[in-house]
mmCIF file of the N, C-alpha and C atoms, coordinates in Angstrom:
data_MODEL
# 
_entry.id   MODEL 
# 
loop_
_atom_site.group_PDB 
_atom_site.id 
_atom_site.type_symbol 
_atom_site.label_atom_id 
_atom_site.label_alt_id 
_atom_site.label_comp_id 
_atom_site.label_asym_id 
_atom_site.label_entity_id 
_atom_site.label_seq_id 
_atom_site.pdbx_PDB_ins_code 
_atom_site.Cartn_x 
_atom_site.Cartn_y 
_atom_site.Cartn_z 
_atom_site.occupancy 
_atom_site.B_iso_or_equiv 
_atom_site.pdbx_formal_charge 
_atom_site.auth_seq_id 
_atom_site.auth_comp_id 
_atom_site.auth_asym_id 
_atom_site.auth_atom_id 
_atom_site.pdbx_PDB_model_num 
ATOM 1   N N  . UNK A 1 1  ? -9.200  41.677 -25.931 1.00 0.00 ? 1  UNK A N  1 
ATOM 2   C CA . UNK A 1 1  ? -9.114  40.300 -25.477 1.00 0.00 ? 1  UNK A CA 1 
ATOM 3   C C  . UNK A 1 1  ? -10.519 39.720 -25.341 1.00 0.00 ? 1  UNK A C  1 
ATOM 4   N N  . UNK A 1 2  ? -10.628 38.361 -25.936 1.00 0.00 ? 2  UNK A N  1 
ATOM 5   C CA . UNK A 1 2  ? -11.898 38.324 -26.040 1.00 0.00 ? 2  UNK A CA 1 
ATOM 6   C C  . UNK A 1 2  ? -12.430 36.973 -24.691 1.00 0.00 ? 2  UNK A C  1 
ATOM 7   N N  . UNK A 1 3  ? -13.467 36.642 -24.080 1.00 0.00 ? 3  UNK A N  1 
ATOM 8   C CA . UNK A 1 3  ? -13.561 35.887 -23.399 1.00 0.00 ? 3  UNK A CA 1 
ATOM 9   C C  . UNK A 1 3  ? -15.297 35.254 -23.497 1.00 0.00 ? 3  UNK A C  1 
ATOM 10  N N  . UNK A 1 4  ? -15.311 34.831 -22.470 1.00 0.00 ? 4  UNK A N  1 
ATOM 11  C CA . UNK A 1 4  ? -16.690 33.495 -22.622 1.00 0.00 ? 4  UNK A CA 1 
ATOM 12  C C  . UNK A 1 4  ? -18.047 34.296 -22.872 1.00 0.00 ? 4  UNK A C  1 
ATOM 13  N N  . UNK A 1 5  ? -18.114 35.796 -22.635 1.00 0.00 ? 5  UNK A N  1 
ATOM 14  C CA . UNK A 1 5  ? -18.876 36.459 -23.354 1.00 0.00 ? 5  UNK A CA 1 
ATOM 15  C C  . UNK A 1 5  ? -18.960 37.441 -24.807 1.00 0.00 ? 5  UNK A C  1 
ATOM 16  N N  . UNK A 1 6  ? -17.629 37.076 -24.698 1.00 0.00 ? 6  UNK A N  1 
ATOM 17  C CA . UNK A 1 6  ? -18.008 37.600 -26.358 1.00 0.00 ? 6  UNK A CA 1 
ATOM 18  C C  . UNK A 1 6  ? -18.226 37.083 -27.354 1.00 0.00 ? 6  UNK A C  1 
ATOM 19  N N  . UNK A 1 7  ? -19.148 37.586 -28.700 1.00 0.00 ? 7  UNK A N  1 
ATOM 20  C CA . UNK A 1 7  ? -19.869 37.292 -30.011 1.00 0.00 ? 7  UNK A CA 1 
ATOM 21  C C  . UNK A 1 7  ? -18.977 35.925 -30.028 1.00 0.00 ? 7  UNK A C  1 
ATOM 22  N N  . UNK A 1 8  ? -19.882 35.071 -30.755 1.00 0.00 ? 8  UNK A N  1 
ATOM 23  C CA . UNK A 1 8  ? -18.996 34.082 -31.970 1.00 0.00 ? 8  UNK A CA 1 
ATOM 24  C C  . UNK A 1 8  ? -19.827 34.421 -32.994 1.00 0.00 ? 8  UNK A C  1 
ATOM 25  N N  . UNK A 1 9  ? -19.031 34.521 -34.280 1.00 0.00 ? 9  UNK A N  1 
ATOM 26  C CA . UNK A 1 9  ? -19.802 34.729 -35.826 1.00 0.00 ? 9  UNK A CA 1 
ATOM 27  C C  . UNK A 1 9  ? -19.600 33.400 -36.342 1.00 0.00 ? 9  UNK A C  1 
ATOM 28  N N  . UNK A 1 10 ? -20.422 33.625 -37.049 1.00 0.00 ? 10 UNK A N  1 
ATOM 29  C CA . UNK A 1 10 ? -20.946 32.768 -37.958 1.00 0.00 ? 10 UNK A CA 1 
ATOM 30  C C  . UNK A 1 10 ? -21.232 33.519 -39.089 1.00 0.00 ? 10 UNK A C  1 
ATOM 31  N N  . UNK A 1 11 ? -20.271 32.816 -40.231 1.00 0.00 ? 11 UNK A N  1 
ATOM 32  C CA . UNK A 1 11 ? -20.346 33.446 -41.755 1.00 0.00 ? 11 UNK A CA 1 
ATOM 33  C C  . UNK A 1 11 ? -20.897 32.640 -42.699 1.00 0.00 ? 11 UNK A C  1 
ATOM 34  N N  . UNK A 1 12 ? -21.659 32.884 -43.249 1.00 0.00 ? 12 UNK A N  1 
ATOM 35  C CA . UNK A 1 12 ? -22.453 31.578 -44.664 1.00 0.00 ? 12 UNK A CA 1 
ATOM 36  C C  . UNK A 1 12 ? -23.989 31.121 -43.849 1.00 0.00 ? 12 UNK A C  1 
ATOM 37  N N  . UNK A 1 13 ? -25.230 31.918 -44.184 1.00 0.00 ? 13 UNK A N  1 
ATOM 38  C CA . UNK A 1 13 ? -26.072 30.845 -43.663 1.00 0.00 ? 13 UNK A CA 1 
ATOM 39  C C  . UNK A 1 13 ? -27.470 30.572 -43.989 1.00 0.00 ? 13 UNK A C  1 
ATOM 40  N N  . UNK A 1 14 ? -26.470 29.619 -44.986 1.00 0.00 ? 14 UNK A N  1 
ATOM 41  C CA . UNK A 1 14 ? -27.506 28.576 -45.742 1.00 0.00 ? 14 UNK A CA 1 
ATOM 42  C C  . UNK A 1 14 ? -27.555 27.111 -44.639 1.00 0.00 ? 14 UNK A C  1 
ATOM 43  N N  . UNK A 1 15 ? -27.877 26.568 -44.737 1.00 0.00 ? 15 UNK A N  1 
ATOM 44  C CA . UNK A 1 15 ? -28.298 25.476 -44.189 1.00 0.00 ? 15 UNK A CA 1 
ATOM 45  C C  . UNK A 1 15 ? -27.715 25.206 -42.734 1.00 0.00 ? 15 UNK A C  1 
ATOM 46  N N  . UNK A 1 16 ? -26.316 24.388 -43.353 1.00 0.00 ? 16 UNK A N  1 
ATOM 47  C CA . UNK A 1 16 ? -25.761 24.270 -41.717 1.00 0.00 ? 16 UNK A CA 1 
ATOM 48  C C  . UNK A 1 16 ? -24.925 25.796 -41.325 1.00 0.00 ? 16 UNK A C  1 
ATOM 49  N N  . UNK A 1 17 ? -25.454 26.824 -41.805 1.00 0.00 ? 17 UNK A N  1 
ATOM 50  C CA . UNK A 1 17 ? -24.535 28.109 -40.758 1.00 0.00 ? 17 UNK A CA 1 
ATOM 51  C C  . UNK A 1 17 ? -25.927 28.802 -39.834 1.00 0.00 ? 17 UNK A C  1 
ATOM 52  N N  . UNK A 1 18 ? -27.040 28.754 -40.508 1.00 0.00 ? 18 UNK A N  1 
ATOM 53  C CA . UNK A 1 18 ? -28.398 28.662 -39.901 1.00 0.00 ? 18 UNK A CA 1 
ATOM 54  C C  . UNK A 1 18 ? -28.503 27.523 -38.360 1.00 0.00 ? 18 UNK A C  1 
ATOM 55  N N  . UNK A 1 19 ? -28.258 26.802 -38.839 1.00 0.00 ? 19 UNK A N  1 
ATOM 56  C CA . UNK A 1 19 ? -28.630 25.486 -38.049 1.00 0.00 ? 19 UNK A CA 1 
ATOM 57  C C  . UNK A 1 19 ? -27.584 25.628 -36.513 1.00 0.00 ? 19 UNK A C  1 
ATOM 58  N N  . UNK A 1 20 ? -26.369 26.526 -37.084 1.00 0.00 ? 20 UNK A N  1 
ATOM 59  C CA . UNK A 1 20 ? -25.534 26.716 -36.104 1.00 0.00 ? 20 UNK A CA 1 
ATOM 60  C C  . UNK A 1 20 ? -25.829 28.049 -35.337 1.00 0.00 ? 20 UNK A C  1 
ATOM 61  N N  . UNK A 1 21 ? -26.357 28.756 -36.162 1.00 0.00 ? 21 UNK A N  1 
ATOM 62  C CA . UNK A 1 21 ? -26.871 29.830 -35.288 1.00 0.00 ? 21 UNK A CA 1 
ATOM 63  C C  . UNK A 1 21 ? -27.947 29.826 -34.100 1.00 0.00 ? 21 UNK A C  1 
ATOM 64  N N  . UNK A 1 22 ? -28.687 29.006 -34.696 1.00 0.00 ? 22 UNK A N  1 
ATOM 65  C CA . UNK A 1 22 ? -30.027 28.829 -34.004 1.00 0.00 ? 22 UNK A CA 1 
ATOM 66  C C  . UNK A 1 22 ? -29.726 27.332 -32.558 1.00 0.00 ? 22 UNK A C  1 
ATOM 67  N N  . UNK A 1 23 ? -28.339 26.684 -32.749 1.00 0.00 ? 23 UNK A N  1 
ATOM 68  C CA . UNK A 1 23 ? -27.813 25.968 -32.110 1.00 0.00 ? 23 UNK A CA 1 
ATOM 69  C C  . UNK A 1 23 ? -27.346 26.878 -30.669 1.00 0.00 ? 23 UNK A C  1 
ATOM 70  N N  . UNK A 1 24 ? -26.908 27.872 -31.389 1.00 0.00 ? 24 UNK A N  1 
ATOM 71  C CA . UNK A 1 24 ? -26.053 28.971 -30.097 1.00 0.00 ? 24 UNK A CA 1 
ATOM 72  C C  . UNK A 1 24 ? -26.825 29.677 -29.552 1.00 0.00 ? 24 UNK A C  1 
ATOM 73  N N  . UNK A 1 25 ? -27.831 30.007 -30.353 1.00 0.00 ? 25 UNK A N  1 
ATOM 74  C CA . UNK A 1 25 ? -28.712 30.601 -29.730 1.00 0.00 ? 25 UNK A CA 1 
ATOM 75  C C  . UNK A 1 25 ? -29.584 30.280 -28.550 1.00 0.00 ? 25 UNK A C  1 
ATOM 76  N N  . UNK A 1 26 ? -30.134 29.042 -28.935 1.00 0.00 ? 26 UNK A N  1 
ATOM 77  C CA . UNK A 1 26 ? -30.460 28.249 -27.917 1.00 0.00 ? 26 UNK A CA 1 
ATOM 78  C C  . UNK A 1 26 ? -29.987 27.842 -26.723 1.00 0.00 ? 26 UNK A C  1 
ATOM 79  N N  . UNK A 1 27 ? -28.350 28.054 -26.763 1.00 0.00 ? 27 UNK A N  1 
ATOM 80  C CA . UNK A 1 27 ? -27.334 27.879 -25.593 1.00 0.00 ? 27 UNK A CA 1 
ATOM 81  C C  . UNK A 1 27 ? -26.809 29.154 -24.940 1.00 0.00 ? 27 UNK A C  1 
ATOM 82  N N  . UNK A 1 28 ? -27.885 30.375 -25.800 1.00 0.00 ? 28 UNK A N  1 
ATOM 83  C CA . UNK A 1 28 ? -27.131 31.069 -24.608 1.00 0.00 ? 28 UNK A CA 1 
ATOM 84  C C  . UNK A 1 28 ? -26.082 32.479 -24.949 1.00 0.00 ? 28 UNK A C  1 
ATOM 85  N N  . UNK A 1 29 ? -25.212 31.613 -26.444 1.00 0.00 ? 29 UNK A N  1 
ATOM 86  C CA . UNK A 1 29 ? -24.585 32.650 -27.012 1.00 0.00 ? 29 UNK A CA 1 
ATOM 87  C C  . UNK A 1 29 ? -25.180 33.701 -27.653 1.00 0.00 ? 29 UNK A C  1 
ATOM 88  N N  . UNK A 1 30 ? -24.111 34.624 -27.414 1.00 0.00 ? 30 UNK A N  1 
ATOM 89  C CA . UNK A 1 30 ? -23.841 35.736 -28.400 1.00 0.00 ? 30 UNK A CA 1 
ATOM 90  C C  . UNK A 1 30 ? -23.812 35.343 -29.482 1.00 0.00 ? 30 UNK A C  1 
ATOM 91  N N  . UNK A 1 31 ? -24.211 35.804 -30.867 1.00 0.00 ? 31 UNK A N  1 
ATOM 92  C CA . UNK A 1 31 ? -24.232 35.514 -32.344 1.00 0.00 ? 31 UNK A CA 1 
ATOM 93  C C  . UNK A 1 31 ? -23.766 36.925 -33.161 1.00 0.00 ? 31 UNK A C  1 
ATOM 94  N N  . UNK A 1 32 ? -22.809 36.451 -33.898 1.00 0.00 ? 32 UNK A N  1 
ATOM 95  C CA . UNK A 1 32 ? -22.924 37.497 -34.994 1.00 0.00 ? 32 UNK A CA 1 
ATOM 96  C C  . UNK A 1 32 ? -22.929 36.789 -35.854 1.00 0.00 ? 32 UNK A C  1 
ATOM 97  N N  . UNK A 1 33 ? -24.203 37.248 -36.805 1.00 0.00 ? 33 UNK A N  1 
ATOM 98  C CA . UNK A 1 33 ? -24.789 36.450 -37.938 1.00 0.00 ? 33 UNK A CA 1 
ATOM 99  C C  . UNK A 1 33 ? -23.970 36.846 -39.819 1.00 0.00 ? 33 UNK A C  1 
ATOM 100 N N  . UNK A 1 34 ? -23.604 36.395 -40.316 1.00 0.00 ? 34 UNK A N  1 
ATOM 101 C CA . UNK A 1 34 ? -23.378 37.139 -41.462 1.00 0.00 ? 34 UNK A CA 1 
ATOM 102 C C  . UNK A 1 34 ? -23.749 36.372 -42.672 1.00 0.00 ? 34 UNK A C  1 
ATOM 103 N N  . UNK A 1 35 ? -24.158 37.041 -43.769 1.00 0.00 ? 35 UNK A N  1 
ATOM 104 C CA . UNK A 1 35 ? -24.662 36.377 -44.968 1.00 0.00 ? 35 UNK A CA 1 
ATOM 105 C C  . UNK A 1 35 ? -24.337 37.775 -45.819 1.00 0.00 ? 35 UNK A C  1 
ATOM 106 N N  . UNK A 1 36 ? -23.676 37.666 -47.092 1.00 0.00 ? 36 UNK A N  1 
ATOM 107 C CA . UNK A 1 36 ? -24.250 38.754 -48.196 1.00 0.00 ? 36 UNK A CA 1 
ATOM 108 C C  . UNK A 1 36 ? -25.345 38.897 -48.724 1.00 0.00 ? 36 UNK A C  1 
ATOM 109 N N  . UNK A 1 37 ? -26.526 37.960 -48.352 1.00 0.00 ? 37 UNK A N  1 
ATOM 110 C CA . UNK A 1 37 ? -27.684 37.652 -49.119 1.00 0.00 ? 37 UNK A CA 1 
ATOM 111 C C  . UNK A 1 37 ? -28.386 38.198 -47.681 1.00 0.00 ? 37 UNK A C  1 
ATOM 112 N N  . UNK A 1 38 ? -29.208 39.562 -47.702 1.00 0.00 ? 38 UNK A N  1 
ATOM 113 C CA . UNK A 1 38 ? -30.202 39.605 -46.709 1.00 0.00 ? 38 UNK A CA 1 
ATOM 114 C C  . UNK A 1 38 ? -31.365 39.126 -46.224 1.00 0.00 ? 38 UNK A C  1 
ATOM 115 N N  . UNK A 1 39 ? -30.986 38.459 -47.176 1.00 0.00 ? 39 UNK A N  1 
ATOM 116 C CA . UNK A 1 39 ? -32.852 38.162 -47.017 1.00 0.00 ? 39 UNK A CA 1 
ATOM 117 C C  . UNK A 1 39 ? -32.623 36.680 -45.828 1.00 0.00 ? 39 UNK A C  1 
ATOM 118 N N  . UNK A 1 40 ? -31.211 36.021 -46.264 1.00 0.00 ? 40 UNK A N  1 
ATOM 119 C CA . UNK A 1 40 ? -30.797 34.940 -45.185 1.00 0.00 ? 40 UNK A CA 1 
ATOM 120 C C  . UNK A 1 40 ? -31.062 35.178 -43.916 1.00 0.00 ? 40 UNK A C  1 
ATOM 121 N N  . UNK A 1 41 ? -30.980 36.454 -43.388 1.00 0.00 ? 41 UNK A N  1 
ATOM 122 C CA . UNK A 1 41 ? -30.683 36.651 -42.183 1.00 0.00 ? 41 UNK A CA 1 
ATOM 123 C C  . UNK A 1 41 ? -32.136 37.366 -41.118 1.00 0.00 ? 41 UNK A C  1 
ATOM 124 N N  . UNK A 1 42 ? -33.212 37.377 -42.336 1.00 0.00 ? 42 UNK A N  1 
ATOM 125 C CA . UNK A 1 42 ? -34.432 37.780 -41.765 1.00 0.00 ? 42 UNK A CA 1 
ATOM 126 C C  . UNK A 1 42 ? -34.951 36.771 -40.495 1.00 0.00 ? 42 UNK A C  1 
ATOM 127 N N  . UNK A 1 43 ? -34.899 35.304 -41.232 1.00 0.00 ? 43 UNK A N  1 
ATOM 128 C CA . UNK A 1 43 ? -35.212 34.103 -40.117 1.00 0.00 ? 43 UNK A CA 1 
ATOM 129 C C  . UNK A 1 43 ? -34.697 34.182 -39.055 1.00 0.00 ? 43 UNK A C  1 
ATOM 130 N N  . UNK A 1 44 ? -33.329 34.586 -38.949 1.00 0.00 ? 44 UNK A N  1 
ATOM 131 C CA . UNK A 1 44 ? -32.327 34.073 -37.323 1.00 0.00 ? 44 UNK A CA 1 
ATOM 132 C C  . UNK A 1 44 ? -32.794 35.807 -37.087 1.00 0.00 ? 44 UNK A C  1 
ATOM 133 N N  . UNK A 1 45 ? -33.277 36.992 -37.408 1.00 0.00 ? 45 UNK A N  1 
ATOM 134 C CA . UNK A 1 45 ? -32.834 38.188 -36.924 1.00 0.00 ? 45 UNK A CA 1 
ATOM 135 C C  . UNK A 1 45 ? -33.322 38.319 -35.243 1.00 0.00 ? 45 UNK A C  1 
ATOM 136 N N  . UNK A 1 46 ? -34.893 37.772 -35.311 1.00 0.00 ? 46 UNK A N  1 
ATOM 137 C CA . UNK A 1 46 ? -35.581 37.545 -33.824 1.00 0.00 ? 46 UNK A CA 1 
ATOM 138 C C  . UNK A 1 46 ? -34.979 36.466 -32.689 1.00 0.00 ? 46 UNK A C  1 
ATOM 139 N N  . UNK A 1 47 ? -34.152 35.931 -33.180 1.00 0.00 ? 47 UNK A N  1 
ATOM 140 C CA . UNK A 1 47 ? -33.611 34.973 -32.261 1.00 0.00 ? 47 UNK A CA 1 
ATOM 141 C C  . UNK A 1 47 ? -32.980 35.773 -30.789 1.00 0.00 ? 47 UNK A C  1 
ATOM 142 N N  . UNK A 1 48 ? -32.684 35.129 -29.116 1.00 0.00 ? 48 UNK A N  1 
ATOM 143 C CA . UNK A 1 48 ? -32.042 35.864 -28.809 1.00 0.00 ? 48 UNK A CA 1 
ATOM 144 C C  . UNK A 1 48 ? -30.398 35.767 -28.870 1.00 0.00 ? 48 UNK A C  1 
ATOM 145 N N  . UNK A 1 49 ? -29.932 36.935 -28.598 1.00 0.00 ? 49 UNK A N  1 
ATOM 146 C CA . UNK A 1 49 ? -28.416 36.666 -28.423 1.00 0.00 ? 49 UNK A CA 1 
ATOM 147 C C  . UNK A 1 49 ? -27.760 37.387 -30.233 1.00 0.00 ? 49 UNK A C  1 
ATOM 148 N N  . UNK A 1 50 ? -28.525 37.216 -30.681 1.00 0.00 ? 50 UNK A N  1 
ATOM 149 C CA . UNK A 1 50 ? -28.018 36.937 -32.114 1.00 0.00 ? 50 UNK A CA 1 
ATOM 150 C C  . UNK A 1 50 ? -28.249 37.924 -32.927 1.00 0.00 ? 50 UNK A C  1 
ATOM 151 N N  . UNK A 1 51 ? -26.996 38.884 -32.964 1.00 0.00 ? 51 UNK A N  1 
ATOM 152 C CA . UNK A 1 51 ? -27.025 40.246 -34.251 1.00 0.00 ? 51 UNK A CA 1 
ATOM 153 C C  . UNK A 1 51 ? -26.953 40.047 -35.651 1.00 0.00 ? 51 UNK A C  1 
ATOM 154 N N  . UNK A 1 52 ? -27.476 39.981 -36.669 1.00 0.00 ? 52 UNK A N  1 
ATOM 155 C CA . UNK A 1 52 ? -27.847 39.810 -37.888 1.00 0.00 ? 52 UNK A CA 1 
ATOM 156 C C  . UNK A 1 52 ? -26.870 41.340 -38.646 1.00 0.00 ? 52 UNK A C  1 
ATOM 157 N N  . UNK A 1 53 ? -25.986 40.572 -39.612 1.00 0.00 ? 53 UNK A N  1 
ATOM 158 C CA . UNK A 1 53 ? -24.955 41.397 -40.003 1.00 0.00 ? 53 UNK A CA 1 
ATOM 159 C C  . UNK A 1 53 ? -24.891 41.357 -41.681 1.00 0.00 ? 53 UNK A C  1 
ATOM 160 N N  . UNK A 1 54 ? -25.037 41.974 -42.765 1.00 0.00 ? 54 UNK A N  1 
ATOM 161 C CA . UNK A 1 54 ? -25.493 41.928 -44.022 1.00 0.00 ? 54 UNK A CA 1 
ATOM 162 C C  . UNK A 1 54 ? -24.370 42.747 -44.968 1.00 0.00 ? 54 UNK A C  1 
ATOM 163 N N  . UNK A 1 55 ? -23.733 41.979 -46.036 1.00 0.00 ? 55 UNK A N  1 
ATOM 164 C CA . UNK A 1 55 ? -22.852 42.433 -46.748 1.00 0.00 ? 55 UNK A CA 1 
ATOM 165 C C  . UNK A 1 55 ? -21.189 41.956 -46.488 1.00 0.00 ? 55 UNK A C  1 
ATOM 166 N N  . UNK A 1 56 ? -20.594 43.249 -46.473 1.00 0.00 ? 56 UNK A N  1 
ATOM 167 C CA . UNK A 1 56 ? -18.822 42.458 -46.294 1.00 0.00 ? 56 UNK A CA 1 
ATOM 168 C C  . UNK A 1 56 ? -18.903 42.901 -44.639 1.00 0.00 ? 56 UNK A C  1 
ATOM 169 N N  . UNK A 1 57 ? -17.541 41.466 -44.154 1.00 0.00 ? 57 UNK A N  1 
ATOM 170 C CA . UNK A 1 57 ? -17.563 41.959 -42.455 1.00 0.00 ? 57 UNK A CA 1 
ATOM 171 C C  . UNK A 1 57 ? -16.757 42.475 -42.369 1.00 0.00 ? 57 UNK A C  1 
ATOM 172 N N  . UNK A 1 58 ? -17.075 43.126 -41.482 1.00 0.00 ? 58 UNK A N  1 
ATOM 173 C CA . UNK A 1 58 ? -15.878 44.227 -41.093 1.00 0.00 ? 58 UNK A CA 1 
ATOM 174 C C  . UNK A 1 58 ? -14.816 43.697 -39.861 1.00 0.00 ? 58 UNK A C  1 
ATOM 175 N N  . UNK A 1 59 ? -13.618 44.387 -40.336 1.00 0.00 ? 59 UNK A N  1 
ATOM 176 C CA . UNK A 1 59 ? -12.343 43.473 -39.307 1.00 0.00 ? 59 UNK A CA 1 
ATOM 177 C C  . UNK A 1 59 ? -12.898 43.431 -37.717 1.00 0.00 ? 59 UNK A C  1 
ATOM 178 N N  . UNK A 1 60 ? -13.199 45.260 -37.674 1.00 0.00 ? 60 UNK A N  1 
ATOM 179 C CA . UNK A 1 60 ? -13.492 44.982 -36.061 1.00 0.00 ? 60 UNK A CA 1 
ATOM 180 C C  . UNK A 1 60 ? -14.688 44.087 -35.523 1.00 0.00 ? 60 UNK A C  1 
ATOM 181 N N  . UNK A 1 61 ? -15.402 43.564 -35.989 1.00 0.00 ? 61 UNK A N  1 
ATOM 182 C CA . UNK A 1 61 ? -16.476 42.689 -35.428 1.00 0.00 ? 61 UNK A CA 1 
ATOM 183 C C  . UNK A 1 61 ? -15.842 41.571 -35.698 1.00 0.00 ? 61 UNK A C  1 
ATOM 184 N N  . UNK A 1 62 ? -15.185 40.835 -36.317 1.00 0.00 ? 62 UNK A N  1 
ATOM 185 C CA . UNK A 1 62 ? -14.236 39.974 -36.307 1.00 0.00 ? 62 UNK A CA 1 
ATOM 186 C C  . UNK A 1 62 ? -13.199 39.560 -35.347 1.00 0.00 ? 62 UNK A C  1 
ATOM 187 N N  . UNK A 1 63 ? -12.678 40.480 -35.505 1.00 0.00 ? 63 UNK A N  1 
ATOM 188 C CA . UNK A 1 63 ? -11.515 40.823 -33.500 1.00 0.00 ? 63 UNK A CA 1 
ATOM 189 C C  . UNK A 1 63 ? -12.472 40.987 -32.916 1.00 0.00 ? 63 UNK A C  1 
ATOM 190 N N  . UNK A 1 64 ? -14.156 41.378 -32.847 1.00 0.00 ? 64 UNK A N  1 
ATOM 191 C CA . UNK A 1 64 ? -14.724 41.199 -31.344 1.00 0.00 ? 64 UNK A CA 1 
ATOM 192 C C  . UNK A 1 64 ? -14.838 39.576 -30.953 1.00 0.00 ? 64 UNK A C  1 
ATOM 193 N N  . UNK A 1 65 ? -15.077 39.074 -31.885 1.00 0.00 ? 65 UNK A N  1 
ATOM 194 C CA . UNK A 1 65 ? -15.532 37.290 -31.789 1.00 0.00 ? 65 UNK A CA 1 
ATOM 195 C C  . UNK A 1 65 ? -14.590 36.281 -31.122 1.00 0.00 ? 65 UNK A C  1 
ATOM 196 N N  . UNK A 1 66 ? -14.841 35.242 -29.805 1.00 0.00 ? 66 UNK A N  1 
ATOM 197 C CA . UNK A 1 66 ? -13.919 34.814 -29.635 1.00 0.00 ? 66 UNK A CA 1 
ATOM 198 C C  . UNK A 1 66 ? -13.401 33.559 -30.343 1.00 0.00 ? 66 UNK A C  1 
ATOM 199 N N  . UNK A 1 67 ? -14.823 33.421 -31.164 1.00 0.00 ? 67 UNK A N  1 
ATOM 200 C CA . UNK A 1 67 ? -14.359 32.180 -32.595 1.00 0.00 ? 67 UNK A CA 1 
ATOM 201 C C  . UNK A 1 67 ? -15.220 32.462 -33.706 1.00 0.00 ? 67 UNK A C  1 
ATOM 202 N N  . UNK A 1 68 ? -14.929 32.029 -34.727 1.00 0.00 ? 68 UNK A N  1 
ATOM 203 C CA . UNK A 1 68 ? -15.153 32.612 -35.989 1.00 0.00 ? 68 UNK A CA 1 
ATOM 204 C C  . UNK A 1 68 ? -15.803 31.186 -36.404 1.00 0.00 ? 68 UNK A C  1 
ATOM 205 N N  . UNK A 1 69 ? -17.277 30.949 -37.070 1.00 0.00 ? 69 UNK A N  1 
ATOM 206 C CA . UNK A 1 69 ? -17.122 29.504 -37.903 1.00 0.00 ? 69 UNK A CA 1 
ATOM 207 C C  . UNK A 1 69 ? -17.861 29.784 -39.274 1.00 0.00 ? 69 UNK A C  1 
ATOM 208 N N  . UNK A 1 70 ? -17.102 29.101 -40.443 1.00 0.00 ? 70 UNK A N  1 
ATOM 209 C CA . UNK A 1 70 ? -17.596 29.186 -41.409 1.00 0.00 ? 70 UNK A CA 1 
ATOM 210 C C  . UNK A 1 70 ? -18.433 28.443 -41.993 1.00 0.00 ? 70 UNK A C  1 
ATOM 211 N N  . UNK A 1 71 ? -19.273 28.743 -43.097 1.00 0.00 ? 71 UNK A N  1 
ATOM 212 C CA . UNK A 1 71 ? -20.309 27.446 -43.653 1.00 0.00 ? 71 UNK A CA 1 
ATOM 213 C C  . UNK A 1 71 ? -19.748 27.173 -44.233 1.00 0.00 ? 71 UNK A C  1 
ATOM 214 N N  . UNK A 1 72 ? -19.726 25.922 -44.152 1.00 0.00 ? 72 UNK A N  1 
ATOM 215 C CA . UNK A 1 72 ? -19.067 25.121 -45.900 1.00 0.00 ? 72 UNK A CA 1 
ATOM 216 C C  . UNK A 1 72 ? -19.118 25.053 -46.961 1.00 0.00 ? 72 UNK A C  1 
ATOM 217 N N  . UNK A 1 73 ? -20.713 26.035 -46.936 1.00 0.00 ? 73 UNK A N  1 
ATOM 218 C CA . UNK A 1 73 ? -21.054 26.100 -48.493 1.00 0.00 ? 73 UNK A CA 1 
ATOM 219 C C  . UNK A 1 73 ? -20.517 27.252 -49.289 1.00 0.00 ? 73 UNK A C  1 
# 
């Protein structure tokens, strides 16, 4: 069961999934970062709050999140 402290992911981040990370971050949240492209995820990796996740996601970090948002791109 997930609640006001657990992860939100964020999948895609090119522009605005970046912009959203570094949004949550700033507020406080938990982040789970995801991109298939690693090299995306070097910028947000130092942020706080925010785990940097590379390749396919896996279900259970998914069921940890209490919302999921995708990039549009």
């Amino acid at each position: 069961m997930q609640n006001d402290s657990s992860p939100i992911g964020v999948i895609g981040l090119g522009r605005s999934g970046s912009a959203v990370v570094r949004f949550l971050s700033a507020h406080q949240s938990r982040v789970y970062a995801w991109d298939a492209n690693p090299a995306a995820l070097a910028p947000l990796a130092s942020l706080p709050g925010v785990t940097p996740l590379a390749g396919n996601t896996p279900p259970e970090s998914l069921a940890a999140c209490r919302a999921i948002l995708l990039s549009p791109g």
